[in-house]
C-alpha positions as CSV (number, residue, x, y, z in Angstrom):
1,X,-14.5,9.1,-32.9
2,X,-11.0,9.8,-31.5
3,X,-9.0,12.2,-33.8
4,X,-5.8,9.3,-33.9
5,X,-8.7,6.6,-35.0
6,X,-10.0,8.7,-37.7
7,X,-6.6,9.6,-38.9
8,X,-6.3,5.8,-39.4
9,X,-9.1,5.2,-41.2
10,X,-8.0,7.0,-43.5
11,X,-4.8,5.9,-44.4
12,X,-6.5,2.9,-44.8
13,X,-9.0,4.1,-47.6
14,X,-6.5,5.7,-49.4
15,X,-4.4,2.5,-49.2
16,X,-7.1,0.6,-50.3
17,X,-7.8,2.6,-52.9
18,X,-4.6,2.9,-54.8
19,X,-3.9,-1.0,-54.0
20,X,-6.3,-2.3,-56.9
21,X,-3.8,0.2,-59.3
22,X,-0.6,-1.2,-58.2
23,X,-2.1,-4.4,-58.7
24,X,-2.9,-4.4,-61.9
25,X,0.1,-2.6,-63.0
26,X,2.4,-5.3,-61.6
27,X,0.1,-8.0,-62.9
28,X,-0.3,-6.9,-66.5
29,X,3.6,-5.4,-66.8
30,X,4.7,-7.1,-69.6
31,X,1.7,-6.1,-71.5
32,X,1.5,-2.7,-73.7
33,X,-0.9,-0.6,-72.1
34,X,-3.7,1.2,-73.6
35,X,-3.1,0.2,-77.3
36,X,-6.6,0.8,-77.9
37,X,-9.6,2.8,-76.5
38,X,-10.8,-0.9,-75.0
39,X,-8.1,-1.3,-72.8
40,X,-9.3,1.8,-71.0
41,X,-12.3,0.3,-70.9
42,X,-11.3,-3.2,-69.2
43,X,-9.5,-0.9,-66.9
44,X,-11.9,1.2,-65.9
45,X,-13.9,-1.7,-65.0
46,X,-11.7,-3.6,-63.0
47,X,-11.1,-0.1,-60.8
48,X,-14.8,0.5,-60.8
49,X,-15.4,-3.0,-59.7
50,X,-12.6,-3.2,-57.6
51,X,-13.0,0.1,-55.6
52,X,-16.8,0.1,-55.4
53,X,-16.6,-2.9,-53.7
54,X,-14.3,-1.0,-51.3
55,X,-16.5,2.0,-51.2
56,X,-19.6,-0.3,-50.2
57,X,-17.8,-2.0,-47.5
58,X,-17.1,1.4,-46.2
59,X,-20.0,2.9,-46.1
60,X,-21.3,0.3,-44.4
61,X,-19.0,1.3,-41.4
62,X,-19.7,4.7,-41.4
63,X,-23.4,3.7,-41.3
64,X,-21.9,1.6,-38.3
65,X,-20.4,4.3,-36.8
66,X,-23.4,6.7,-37.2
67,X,-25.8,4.8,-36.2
68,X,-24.0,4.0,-32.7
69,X,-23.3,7.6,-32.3
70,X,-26.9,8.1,-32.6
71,X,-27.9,5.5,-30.0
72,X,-25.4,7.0,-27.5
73,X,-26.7,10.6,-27.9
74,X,-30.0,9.4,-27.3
75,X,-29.2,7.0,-24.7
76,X,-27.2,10.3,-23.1
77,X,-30.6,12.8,-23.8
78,X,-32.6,9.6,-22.2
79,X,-30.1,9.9,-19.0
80,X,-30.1,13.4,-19.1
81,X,-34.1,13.4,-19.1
82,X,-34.1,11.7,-16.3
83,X,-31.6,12.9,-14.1
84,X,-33.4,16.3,-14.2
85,X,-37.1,14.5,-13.8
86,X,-35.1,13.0,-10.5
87,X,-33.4,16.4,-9.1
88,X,-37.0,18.0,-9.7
89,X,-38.4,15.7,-7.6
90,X,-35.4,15.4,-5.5
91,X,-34.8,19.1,-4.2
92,X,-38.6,19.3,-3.9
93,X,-38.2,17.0,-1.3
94,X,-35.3,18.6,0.2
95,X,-37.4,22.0,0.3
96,X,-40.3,19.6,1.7
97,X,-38.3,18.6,4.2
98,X,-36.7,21.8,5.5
99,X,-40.4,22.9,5.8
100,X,-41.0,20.2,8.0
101,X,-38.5,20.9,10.2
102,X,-39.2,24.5,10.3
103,X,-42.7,23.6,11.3
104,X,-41.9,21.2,14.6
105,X,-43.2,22.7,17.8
106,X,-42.8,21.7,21.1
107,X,-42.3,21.8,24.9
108,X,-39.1,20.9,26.3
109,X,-39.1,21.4,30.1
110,X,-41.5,24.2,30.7
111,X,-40.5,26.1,27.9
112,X,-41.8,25.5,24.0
113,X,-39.4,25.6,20.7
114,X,-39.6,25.3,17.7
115,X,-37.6,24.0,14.3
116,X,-34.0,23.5,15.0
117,X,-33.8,24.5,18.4
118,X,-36.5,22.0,19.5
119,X,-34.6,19.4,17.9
120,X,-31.3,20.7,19.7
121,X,-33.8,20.3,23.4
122,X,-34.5,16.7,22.1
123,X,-31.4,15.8,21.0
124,X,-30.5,16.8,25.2
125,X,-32.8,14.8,26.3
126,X,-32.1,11.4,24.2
127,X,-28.4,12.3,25.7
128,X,-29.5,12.2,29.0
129,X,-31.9,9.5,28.5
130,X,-29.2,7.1,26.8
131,X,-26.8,8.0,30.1
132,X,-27.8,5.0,31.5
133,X,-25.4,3.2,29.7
134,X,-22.5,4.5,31.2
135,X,-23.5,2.5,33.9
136,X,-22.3,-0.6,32.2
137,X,-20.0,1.0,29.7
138,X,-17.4,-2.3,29.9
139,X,-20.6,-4.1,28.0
140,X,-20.7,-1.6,25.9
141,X,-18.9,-4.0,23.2
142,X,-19.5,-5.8,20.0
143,X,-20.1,-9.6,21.7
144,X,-23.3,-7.5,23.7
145,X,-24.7,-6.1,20.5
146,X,-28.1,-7.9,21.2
147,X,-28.2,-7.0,24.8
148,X,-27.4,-3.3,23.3
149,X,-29.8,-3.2,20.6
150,X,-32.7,-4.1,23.4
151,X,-31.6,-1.8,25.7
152,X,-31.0,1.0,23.6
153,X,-34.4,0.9,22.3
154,X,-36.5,0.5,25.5
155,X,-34.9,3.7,26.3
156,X,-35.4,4.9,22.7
157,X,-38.9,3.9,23.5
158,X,-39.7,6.2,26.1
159,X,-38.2,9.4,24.4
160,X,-39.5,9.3,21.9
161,X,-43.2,7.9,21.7
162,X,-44.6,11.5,24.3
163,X,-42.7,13.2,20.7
164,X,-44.2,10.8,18.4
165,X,-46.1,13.5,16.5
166,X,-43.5,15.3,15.5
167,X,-40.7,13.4,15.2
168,X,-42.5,10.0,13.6
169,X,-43.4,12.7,9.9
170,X,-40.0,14.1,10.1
171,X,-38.3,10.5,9.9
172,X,-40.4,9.1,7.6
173,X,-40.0,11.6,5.1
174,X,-36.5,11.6,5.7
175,X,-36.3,7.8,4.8
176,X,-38.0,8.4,2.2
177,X,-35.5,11.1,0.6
178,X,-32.7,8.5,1.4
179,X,-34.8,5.5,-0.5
180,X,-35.6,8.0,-3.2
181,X,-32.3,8.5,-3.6
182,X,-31.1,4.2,-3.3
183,X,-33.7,3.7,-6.0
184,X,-32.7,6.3,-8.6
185,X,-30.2,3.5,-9.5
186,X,-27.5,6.8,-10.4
187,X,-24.3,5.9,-10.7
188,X,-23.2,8.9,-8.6
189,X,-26.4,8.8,-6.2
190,X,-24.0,9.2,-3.3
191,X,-23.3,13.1,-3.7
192,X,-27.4,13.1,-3.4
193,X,-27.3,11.9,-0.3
194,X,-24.3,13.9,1.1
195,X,-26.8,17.0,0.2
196,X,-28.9,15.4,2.0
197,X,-26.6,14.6,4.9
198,X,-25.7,18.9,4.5
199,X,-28.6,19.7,5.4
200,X,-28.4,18.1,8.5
201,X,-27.2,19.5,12.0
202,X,-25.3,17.5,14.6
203,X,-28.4,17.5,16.4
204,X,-30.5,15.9,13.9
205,X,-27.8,13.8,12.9
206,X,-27.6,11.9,16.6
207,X,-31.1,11.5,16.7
208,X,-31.4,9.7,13.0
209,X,-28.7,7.7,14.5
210,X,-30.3,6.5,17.8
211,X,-33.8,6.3,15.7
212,X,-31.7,3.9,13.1
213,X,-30.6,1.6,16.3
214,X,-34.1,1.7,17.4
215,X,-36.9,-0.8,16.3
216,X,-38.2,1.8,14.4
217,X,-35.7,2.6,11.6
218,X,-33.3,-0.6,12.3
219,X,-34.4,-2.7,9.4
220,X,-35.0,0.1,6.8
221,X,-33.2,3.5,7.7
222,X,-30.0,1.9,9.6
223,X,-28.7,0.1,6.4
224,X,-29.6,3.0,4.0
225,X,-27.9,5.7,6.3
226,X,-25.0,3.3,6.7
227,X,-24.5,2.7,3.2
228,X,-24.1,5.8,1.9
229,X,-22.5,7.0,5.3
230,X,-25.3,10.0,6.5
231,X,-23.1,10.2,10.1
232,X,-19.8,11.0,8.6
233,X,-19.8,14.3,9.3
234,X,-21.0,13.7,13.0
235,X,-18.6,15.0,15.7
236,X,-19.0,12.8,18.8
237,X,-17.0,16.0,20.7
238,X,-15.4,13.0,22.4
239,X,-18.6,11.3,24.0
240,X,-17.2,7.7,24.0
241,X,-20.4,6.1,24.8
242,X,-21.8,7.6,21.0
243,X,-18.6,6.0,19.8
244,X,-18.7,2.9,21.1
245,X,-22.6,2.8,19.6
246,X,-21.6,4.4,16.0
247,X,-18.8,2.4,16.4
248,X,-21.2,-1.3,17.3
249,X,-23.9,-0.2,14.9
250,X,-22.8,1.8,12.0
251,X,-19.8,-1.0,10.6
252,X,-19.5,0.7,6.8
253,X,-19.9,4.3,7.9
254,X,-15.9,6.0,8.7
255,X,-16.4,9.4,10.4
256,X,-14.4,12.5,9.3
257,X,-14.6,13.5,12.9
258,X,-13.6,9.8,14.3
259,X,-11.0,8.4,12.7
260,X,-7.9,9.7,10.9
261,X,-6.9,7.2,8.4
262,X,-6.3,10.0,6.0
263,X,-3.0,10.6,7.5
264,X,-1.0,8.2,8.9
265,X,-0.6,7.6,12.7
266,X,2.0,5.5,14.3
267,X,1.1,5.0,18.1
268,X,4.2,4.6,20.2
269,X,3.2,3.4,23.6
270,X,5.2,2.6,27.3
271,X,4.9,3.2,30.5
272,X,6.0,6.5,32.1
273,X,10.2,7.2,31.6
274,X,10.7,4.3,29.3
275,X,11.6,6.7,26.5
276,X,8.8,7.2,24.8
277,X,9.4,11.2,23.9
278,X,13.3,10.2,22.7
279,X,12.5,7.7,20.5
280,X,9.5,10.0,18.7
281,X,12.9,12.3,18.7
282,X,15.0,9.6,17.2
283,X,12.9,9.2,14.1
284,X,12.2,12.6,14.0
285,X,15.8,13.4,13.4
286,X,16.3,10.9,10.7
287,X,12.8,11.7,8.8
288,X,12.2,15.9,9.4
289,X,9.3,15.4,7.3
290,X,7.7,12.8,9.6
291,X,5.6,15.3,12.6
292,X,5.8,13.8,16.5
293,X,3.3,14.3,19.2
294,X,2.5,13.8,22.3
295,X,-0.9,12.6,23.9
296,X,0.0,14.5,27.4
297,X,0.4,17.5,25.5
298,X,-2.8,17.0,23.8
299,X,-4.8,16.8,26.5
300,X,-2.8,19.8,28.1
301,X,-1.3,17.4,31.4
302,X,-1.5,20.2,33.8
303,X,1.5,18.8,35.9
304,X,3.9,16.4,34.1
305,X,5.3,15.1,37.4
306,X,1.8,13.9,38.7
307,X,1.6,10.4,36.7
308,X,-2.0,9.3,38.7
309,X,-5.0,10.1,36.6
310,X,-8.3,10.9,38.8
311,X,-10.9,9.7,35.8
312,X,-9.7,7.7,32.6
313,X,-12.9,8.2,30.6
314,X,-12.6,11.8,31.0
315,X,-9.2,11.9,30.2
316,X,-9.2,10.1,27.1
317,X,-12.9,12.0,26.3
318,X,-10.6,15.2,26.1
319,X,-7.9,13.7,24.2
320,X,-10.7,12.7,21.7
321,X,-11.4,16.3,21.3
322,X,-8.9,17.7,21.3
323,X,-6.6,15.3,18.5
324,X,-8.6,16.7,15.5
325,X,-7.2,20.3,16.0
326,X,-3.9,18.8,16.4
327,X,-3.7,16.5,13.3
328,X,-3.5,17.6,9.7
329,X,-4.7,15.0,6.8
330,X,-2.4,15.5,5.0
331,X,1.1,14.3,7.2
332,X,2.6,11.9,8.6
333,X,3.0,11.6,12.7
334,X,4.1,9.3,15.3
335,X,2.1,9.7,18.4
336,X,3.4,8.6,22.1
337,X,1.1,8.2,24.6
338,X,-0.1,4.8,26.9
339,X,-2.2,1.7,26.8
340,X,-2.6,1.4,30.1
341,X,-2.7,5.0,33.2
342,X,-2.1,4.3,36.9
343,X,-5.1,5.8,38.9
344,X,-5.0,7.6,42.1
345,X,-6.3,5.5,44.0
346,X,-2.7,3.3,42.9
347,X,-4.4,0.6,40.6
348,X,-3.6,0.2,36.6
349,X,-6.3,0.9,34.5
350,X,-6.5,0.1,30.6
351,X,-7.4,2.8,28.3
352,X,-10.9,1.9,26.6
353,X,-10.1,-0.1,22.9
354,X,-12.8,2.6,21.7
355,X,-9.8,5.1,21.8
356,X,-7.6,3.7,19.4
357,X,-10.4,2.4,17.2
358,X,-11.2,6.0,17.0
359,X,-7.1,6.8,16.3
360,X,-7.2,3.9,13.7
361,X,-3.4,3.5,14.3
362,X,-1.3,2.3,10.9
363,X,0.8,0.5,13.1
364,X,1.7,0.2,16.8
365,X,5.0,0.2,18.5
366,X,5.3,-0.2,22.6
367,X,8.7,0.3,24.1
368,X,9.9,-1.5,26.9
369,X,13.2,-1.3,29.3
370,X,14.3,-3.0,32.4
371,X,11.9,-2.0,35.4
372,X,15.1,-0.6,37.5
373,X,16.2,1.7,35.0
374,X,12.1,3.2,34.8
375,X,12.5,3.5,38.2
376,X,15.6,5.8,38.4
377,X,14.7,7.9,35.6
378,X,11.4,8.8,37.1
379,X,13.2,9.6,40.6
380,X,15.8,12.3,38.4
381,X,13.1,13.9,36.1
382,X,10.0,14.1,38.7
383,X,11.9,13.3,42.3
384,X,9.4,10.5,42.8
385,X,10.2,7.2,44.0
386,X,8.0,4.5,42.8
387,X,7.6,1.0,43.6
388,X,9.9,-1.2,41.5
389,X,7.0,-4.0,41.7
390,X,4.4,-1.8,40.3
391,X,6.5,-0.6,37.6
392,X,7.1,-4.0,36.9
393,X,3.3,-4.9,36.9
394,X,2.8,-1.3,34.9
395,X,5.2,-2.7,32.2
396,X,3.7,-6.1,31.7
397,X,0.2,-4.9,31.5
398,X,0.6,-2.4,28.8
399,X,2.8,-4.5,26.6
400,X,0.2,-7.5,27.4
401,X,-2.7,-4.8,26.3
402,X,-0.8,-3.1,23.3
403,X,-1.2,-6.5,22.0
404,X,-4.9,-7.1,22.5
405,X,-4.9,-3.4,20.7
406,X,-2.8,-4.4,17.7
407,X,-5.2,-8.0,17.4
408,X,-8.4,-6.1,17.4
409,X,-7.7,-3.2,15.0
410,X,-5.5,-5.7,12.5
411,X,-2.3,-3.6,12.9
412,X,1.5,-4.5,12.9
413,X,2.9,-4.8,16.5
414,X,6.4,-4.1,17.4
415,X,7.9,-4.7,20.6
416,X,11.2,-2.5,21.2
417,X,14.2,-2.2,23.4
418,X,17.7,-1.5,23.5
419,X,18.5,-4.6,21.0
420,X,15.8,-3.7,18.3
421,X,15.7,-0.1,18.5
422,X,17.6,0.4,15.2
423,X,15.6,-2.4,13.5
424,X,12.2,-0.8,14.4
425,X,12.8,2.8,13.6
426,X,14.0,1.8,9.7
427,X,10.6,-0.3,9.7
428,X,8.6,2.7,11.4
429,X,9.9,5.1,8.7
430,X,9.7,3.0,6.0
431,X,5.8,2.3,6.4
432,X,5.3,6.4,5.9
């Protein structure tokens, strides 16, 4: 009982108690008092009457109150009792399962390993047996998930049933940990199965993943490792095709390593010279508190003045790794980079939607300015002439895909030029 409640309670009984007094005063006033040793008596019985009744009635409460204590002390000793029956059994399975892996032996090439390194040789192999996909990496999307699904587990298939004796008693006795764990019906059950996902290397991680996706573990394990979100902790190191998968596959589960929703990115997009870098400088000098970066300078753009990009994938596969040394939790920061790169062989290519899913943008702004004027300021900052139509084209195709961007990740679009500029930077700044 709260000390305020108690504290109460008692004013009340002593209220109660002297109440029948003042009572009895007021009512009998105009009578002489205690004339005779029976008036004491009559009295003496009213208060006896009177406050016994008062007595009773409390008594009764705190018989109230003790017996509910009691029944939450032992319903507490009954939780108590069995939380530790289910972390006995629980971390017995965790040591179970460390001896397990501990135990796995086998070749890989012509060499044998054993424990974690065999499953770092597997997880190498699934890699390079899932790298068929990149193949068709522009189906790679949610509307082929059935297409996916098939495909990923015919090659699934023939990983892993030559590894079938090891791997099928690791997996099941994994699941089993997890479902342990979903059954214990503990209101904090979820820091179980973090333990559990501790435990785990990236390795092992990637292959519960693929094994989840599988016909093997896609009805049982993929929604329990989903729902308590066992590949949060995975670090794709910027292999798209994993993300696109995780991405497809693994709806609930938000990876630490994937997206950054913790702190807030804006995304500021344009074609080269529209102004991107000034206007990131524009808010910064209003908001000091608000941090600017750049995606070129993320990815280390060896030569500024070369705009053509060799390999899109592989440049947005480094910006991927690279971004989570740049960005801390815990700030703010408006990041300018492109929807769209021009390719050296002098077409426009979109930068894969995977990208941004993986930024998880708060909002998107794409800046835009009349085609002539890009033109020029290319020519004086990289003395490069380029062609006013493919500017034009360049321009129209990012805004047209910043849009498609801002639809599928259910983000505030802003269009901005010379007119709006003001307008947007208030609303920018006042979404931080």
């Amino acid at each position: 009982m709260k000390p305020v409640f108690k504290s109460i309670i008692w004013v009340i009984v002593i209220l109660l108690t002297i109440s029948p007094i003042i009572v009895y005063c007021i009512t009998l006033r105009k009578i002489d008092f205690a004339e005779s040793p029976g008036d004491f008596g009559v009295f003496g019985d009213y208060i006896g009457g009177t406050i016994g009744s008062i007595v009773g009635a409390i008594s009764i409460y705190l018989v109230y109150i003790t017996y509910t204590s009691q029944v939450k002390f032992a319903r507490k000793q009954d939780e108590a009792m069995k939380r530790q029956q289910f972390e006995t059994t629980y971390f017995s399975l965790l040591e179970q399962q460390q001896m397990i892996r501990s135990q796995l032996k086998g070749k890989i090439g012509d060499d044998t390993f054993e424990g974690i390194l065999y499953l770092q040789g597997l997880k190498t192999q699934l890699v390079d047996a899932l790298s068929e996909l990149n193949y068709i990496q522009d189906e790679v999307t949610e509307d082929n998930k059935v297409m996916l699904k098939n495909r990923v587990n015919g090659l699934y298939m023939d990983f892993f049933l030559p590894n079938v004796s090891n791997l099928g008693h690791y997996f099941r006795h994994l699941y089993h940990i997890l479902k342990y764990v979903d059954d214990s019906q503990l209101f904090d059950s979820k820091k179980y199965a973090d333990l559990l996902q501790s435990q785990l290397s990236n390795d092992e991680l990637y292959l519960l993943a693929i094994n989840g996706i599988s016909n093997y573990g896609r009805k049982r394990m993929l929604p329990l490792m989903d729902k308590y979100g066992l590949l949060e902790n995975y670090n794709a190191n910027g292999d798209m095709l994993t993300v696109r998968l995780f991405s497809i596959f693994y709806k609930k589960t938000k990876s630490k390593y994937l997206m950054f929703k913790n702190g807030k990115i804006i995304f500021v997009g344009g074609v080269h010279g529209v102004g991107k870098s000034t206007f990131a400088d524009m808010i910064k000098s209003q908001y000091p508190k608000i941090e600017s970066l750049s995606c070129s300078k993320i990815i280390k753009w060896e030569n500024p003045a070369h705009k053509e990009v060799e390999d899109v994938g592989e440049t947005q596969n480094t910006l991927l790794s690279n971004l989570p040394y740049f960005i801390d939790q815990d700030k703010n920061y408006i990041l300018d980079g492109h929807f769209c790169l021009l390719t050296e062989q002098g077409g426009i290519e979109r930068v894969p939607i995977e990208v941004f899913e993986t930024m998880s943008p708060s909002r998107i702004v794409v800046l835009k300015e009349r085609p002539n004027v890009i033109c020029q300021r290319l020519n004086q900052r990289d003395s490069r002439n380029y062609s006013l139509d493919l500017i034009t084209e360049f321009q129209v195709e990012e805004i047209k895909y910043a849009t498609e961007v801002a639809d599928t990740l259910g983000v505030t679009l802003e269009v901005c030029d010379s007119t709006n500029r003001e307008n947007v930077i208030r609303n920018v700044s006042a979404s931080f």
